[in-house]
N, C-alpha and C positions, 0 to 999 in steps of 0.2 A: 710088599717086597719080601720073598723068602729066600733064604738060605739056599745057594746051589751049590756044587762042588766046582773045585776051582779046574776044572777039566772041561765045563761047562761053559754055559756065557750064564753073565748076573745082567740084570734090567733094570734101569730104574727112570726116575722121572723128575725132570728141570723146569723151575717155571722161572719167569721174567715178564713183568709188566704185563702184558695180554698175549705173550707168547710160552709154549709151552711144549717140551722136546720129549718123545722117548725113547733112549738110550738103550743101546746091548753091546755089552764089550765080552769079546772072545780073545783068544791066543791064538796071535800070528804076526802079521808083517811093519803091522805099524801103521795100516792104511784106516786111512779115514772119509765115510761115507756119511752124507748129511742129507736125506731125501731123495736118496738114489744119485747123487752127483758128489763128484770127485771135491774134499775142502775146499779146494782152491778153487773152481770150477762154482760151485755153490755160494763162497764168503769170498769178494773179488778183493778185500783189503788184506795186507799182512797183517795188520794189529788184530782184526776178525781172528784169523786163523789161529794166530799164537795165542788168545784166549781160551781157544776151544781146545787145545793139547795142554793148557799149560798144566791141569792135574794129574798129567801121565809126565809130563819132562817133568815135575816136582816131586813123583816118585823114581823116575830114571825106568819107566815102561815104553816110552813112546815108539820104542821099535818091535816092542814083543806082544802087545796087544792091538788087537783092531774093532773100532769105533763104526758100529753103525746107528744112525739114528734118525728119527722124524720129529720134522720139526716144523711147527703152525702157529700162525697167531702173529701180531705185533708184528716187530721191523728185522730186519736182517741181523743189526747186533742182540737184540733183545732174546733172538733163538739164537745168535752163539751163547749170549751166556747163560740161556736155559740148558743149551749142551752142553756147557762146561758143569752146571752145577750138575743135572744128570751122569756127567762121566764121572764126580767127582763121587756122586754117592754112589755109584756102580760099583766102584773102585773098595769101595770100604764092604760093601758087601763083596769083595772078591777075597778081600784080607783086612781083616780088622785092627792090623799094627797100623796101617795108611791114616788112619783116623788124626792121629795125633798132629802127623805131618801136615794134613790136606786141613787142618782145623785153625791150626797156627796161621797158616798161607789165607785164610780165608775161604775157600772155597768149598767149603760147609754150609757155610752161613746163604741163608736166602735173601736177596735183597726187596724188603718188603714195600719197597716207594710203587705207589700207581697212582693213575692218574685221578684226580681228584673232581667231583662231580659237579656239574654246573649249579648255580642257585639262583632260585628263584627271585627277580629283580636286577638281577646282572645280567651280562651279555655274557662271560666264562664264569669260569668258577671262583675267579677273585674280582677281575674286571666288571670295573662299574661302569656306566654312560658317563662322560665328560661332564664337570660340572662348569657350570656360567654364575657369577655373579651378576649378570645384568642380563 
């Protein structure tokens, strides 16, 4: 991730569980593209969508930059909040005072929980066969 000017777009990159988003935020209207489809269009929930802006309404950008981004892997929320954390660190590479803001708010932080691997004598990865006393 280097250093652009802020006249520029910054890029950066959100992971989530098995999914994993990359992010380019420019100056302009506010619009938000997710895989070539319109937010809302792409994330059919409000909760979805208000995730995915909320590190641009937590600086008070949401109308002056625009969000485009690719997004693979896992399940539909799992890439919003890879886009969320990608927009969130786009954002700090666009102006390094955001940091403090977007840090506080959480949306800095990676959420490191995945899914955990099956073992050997079990059926999942905690799930064991039924046990019978007789």
């Amino acid at each position: 991730m280097t250093k652009i000017s802020k006249t520029d777009m910054n890029r950066a990159v959100g992971r989530r569980k098995r999914a994993s988003a990359r992010v380019q935020i420019s100056k302009g209207t506010g619009k938000v593209v997710i895989n070539g489809q319109d937010i809302k269009t792409f994330l059919p929930y409000f909760e979805w969508q208000e995730l995915v802006v909320a590190p641009l309404k937590a600086i008070g950008k949401e109308k002056d930059l625009d969000v485009s981004a690719l997004a693979q892997g896992g399940g539909k929320k799992g890439q919003a909040t890879s886009v969320q954390l990608g927009i969130a660190r786009a954002l700090v590479l666009w102006n390094e005072e955001f940091r403090k803001t977007l840090k506080t708010l959480g949306f800095l932080t990676r959420d490191p929980r995945i899914k955990e691997r099956k073992k050997p004598g079990l059926k999942k990865a905690r799930r064991a066969a039924q046990w019978s006393k007789r």
